[in-house]
C-alpha positions as CSV (number, residue, x, y, z in Angstrom):
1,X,136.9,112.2,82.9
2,X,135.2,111.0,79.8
3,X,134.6,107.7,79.1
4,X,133.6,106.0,75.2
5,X,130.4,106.1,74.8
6,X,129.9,102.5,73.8
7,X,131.2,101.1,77.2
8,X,128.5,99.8,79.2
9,X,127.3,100.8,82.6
10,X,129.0,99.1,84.5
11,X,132.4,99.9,82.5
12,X,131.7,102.8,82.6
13,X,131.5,103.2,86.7
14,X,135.1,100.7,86.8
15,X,136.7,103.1,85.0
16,X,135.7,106.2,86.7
17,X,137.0,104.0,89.9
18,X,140.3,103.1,88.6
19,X,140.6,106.7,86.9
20,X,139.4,108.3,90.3
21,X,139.4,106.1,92.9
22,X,136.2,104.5,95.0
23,X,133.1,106.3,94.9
24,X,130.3,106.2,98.0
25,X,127.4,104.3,97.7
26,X,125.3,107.2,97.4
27,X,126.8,107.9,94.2
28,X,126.7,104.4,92.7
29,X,123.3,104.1,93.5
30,X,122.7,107.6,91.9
31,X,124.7,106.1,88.6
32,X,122.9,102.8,88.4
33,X,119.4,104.7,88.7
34,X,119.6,107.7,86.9
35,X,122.8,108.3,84.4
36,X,121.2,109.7,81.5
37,X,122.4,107.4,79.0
38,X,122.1,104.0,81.0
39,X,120.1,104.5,83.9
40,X,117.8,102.5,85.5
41,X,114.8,104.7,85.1
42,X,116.3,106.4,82.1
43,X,116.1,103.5,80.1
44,X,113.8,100.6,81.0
45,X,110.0,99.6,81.3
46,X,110.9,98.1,85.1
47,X,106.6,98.2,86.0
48,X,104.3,95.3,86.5
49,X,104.9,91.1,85.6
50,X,107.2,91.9,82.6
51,X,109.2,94.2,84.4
52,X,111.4,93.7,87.3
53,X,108.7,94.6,90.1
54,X,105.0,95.1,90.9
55,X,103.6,97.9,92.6
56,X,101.0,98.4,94.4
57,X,98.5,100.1,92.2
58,X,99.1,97.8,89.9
59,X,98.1,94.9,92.1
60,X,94.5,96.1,92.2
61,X,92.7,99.2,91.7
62,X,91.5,99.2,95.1
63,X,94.7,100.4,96.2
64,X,94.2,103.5,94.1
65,X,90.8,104.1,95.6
66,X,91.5,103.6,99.1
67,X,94.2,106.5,98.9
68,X,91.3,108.7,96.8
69,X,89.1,108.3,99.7
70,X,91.9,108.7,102.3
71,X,92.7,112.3,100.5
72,X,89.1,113.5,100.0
73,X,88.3,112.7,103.6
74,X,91.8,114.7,104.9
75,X,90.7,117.4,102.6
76,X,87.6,118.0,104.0
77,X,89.4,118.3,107.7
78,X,91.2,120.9,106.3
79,X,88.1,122.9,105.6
80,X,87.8,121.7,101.8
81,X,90.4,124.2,100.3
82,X,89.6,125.6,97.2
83,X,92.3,126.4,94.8
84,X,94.0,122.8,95.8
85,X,96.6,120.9,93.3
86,X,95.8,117.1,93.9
87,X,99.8,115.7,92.7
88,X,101.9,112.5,92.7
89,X,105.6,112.4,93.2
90,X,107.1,109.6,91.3
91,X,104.3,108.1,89.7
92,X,105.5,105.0,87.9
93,X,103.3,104.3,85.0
94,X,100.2,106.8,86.6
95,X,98.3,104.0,87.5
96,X,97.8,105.3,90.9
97,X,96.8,108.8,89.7
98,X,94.4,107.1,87.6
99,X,92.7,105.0,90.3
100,X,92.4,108.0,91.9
101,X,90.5,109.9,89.2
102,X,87.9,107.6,88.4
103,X,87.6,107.4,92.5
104,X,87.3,111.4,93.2
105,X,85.0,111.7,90.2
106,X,82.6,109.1,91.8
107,X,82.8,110.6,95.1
108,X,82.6,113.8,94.6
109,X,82.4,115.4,90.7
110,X,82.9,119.0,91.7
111,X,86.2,118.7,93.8
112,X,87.6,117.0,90.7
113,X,86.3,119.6,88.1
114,X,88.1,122.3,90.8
115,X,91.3,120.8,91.6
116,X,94.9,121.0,89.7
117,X,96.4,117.9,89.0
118,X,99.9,117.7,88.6
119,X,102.5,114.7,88.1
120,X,105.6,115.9,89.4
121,X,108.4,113.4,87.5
122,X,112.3,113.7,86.6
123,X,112.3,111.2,83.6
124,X,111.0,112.3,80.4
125,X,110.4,108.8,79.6
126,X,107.9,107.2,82.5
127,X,105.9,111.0,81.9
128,X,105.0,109.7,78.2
129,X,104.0,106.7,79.8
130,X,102.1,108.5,82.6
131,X,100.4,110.7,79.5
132,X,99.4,107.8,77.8
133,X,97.6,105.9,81.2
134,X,95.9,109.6,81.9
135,X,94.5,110.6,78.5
136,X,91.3,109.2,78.9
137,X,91.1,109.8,82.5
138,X,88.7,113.1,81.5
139,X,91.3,115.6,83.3
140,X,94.0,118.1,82.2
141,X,97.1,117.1,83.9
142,X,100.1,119.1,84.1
143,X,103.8,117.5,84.5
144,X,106.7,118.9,86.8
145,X,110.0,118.0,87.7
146,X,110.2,119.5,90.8
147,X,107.3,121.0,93.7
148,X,109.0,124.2,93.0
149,X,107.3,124.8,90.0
150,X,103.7,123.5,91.9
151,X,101.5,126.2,92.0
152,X,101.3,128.0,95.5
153,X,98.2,127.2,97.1
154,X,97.0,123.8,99.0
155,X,98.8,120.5,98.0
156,X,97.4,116.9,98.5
157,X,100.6,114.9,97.7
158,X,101.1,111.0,97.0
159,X,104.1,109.5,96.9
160,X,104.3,105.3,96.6
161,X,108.0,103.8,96.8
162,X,108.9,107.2,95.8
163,X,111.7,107.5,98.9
164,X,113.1,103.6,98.8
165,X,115.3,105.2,95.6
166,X,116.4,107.6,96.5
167,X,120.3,107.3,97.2
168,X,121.9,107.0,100.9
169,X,125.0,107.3,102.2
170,X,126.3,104.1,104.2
171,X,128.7,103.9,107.2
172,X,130.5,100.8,108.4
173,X,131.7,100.7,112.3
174,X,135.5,100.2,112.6
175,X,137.8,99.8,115.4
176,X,138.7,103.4,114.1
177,X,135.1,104.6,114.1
178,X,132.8,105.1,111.6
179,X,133.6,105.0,107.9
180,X,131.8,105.3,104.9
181,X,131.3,102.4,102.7
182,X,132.6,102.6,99.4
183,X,132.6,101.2,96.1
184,X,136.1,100.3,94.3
185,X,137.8,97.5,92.6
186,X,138.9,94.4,94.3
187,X,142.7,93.1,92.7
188,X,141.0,91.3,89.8
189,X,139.0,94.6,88.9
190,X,135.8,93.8,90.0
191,X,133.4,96.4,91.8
192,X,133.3,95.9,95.4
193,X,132.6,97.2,98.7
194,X,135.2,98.8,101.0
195,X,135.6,101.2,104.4
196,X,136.3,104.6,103.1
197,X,138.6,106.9,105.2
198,X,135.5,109.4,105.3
199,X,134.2,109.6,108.9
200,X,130.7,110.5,110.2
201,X,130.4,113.6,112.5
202,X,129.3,112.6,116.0
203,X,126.3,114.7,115.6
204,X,124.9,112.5,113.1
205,X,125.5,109.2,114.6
206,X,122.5,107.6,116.6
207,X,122.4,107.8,120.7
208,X,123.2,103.8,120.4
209,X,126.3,104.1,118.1
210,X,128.9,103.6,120.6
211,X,127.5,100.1,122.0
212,X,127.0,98.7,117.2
213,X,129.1,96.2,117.1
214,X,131.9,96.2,114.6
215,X,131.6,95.8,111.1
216,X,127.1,96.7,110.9
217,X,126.3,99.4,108.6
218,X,124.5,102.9,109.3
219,X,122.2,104.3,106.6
220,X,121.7,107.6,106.3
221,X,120.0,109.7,103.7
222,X,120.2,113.3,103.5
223,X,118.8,113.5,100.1
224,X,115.5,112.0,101.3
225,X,115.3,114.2,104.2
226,X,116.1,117.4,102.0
227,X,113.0,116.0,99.8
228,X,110.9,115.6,102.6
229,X,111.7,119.1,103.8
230,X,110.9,120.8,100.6
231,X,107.4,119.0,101.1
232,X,107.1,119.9,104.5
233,X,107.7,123.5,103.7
234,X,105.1,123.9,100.6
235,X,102.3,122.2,103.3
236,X,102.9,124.5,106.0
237,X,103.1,127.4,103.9
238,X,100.3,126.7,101.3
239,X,98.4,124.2,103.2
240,X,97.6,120.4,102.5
241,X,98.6,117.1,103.1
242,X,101.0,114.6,102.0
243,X,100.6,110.7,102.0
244,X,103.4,108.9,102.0
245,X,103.9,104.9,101.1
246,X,107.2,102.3,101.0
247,X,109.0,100.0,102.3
248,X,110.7,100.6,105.3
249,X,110.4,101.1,109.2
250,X,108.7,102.9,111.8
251,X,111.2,102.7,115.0
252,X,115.5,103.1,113.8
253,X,118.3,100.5,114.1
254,X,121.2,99.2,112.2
255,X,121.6,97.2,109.2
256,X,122.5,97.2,105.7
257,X,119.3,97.6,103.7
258,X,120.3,98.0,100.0
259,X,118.9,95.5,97.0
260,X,119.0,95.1,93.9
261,X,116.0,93.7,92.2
262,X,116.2,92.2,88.2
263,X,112.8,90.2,86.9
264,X,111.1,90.1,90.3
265,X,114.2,88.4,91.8
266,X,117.2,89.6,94.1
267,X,120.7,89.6,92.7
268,X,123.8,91.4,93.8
269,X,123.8,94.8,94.2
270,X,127.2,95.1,92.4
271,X,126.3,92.7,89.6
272,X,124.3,94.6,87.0
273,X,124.4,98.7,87.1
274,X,121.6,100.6,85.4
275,X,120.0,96.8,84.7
276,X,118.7,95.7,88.3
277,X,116.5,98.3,90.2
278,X,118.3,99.8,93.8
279,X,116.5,100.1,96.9
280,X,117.1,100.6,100.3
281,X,114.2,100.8,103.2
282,X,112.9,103.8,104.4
283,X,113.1,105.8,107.7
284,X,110.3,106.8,108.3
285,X,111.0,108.1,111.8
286,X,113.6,110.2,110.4
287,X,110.8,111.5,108.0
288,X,108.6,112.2,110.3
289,X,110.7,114.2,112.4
290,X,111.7,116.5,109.1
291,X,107.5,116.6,109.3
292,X,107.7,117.7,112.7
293,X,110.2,120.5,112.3
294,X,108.1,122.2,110.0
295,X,105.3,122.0,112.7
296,X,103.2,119.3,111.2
297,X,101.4,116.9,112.5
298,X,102.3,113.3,111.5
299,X,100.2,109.7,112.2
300,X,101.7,106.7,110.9
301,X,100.8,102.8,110.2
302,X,101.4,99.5,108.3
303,X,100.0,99.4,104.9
304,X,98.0,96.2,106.0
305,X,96.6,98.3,108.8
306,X,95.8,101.3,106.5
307,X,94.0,99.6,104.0
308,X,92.0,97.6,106.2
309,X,90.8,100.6,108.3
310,X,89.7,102.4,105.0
311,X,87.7,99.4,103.8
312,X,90.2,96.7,101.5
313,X,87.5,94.1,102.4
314,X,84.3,95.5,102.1
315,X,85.8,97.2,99.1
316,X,86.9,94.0,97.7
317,X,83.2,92.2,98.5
318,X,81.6,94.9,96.3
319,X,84.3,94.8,93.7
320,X,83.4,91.1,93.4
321,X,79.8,90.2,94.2
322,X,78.2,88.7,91.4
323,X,81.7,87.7,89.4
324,X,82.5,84.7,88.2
325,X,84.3,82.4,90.8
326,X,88.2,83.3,89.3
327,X,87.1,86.8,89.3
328,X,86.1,86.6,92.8
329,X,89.6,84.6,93.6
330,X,91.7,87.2,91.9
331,X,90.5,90.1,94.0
332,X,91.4,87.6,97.3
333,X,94.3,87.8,96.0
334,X,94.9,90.6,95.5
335,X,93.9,91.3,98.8
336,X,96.8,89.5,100.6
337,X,99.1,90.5,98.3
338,X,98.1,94.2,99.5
339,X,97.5,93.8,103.1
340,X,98.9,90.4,104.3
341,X,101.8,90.3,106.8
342,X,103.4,87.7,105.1
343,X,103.3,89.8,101.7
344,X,103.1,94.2,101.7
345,X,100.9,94.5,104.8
346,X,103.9,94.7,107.1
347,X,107.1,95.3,105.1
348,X,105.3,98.5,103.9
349,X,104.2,101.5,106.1
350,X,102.7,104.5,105.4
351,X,102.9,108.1,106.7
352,X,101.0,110.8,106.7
353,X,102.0,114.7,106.9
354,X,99.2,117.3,107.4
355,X,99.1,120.8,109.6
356,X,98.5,120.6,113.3
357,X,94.7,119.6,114.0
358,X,94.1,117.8,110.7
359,X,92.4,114.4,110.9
360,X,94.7,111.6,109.4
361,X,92.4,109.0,109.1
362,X,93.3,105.1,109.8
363,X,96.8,106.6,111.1
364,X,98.5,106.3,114.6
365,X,100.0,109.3,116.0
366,X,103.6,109.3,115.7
367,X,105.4,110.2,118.3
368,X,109.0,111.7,119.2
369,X,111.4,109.0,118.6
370,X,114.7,108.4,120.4
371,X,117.4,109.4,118.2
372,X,118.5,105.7,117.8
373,X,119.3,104.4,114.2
374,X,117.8,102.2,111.5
């Protein structure tokens, strides 16, 4: 069905729904983030204090470095590889690439001078951005929209709040059984949410899904796994490792995790398509065990944990002896702000993918899971 091209978002998706009927949230959140005209990431700046969220890299460069050092050391566990391609999966404005650099460089010129590095990124947009932040970074940089086109030897991969966007579908328990939750029009038009008369194959429900009580939601994203296979696949093939970062959760359960976030504030998921950004929290148990099928090894953490085990705060002592007092206060700051359980420390985990026998440094082990559910 086509729609005038002057309609907004948001028109757009409650005409496709009156046309059409109600659409799964998968697919709304696929709408709001990417429709080529008025997408989310297709159209807007959303990065740092005038956009609608802040990231982690571009809270402090020590984030950046951390990761650089936590890659170089995983690297040389692997034996030091040599072709390698040193990439980032959805990589904002490249800050974090850039951190990175500057980082590898210092630690070790050579590695840098041998390695590929490659931004792998869907929106033709962000990679001008990322273009821009890398051009004085002293290293040719490639751009890909897809691993596919990665070339085929050892990958060090990065991905931060790269799988929180991706699009899941959500179930609601009913007194029927599960159904998928929907997004339609309520009698005076409006979007809303409603149980579907799609059902969830058994196979795919958690061990614990008979005892949910009615009316919680199940999250389940196949997208995010397929992505994580794809991954998987290129490591055990080629070699590598991949480091993964978001918000999210290390043991499943129930609950529904989707947000909308507009000008570093929630609002209603429903209230502003291709306007707010659209996250859900990550899996990362499910993740793992895509990992794990491929026959890699996987270690997991908080990010609080990480970056303290890799050095925030002696990092942060050299970054600020001898500045001036606000100087010195800032980096404190930033400090919490990366690693405090009250702020990103806990919310966010981090997991790590790398072949059986490869050191995952400042990682735990992750073990087999129950299949139980978000």
């Amino acid at each position: 069905m086509s729609l005038p091209d002057n309609m907004t978002l948001k028109e757009r998706i409650a005409g496709l729904i009156a046309a059409t009927g109600p659409i799964p949230v998968s697919e709304y959140m696929a709408t709001c983030l990417f429709d080529p005209m008025d997408g989310y990431y297709t159209t807007r700046e959303p990065f740092g204090t005038e956009g609608d969220f802040t990231t982690a890299p571009e809270i402090s460069q020590m984030f950046g470095e951390l990761i650089a050092v936590w890659l170089y050391r995983v690297w040389q566990s692997l034996g030091k590889p040599m072709p390698l391609t040193l990439a980032e999966i959805g990589p904002g404005r490249g800050t974090l690439m850039k951190d990175m650099l500057r980082t590898l460089d210092r630690i070790d010129p050579a590695f840098l001078t041998a390695a590929d590095v490659a931004m792998i990124e869907t929106s033709p947009r962000l990679a001008e951005v990322q273009n821009t932040t890398l051009a004085s970074a002293g290293k040719a940089v490639s751009w890909h929209r897809t691993i596919e086109t990665l070339p085929r030897q050892p990958l060090l991969i990065v991905g931060n709040e790269l799988f929180d966007a991706i699009p899941v579908r959500q179930f609601v328990k009913q007194r029927a059984g599960w159904r998928e939750r929907m997004v339609g029009l309520d009698e005076d038009g409006r979007l809303s949410f409603f149980a579907g008369a799609a059902s969830l194959d058994r196979d795919l429900l958690p061990d614990d899904a008979e005892d949910a009580p009615e009316g919680i939601v199940l999250e389940i994203a196949p997208a995010r796994s397929a992505l994580m296979q794809a991954i998987a696949e290129r490591i055990a093939a080629d070699g590598g490792a991949g480091l993964f970062i978001d918000y999210g959760h290390l043991v499943p359960g129930f609950g529904d995790t989707l947000q909308a976030v507009r000008a570093h504030a929630y609002e209603n998921v429903l209230a502003s398509p291709g306007e707010a950004d659209l996250t859900t929290h990550v899996d990362f148990a499910v993740l793992a065990s895509v990992a794990r099928a491929q026959g890699l090894e996987t270690g997991a953490s908080s990010q609080g944990e990480f970056l303290l085990e890799l050095g925030l705060l002696e990092r942060a002592g050299r970054l600020g002896a001898g500045k001036p007092q606000e100087e010195q206060a800032a980096i404190s700051a930033a400090v919490e702000r990366l690693a405090g359980p009250d702020a990103m420390g806990d919310l966010f985990k981090v997991l790590g993918v790398a072949p059986a026998g490869t050191e995952l440094p400042a990682l735990r082990p992750m073990p087999e899971a129950p299949r139980a559910a978000r």
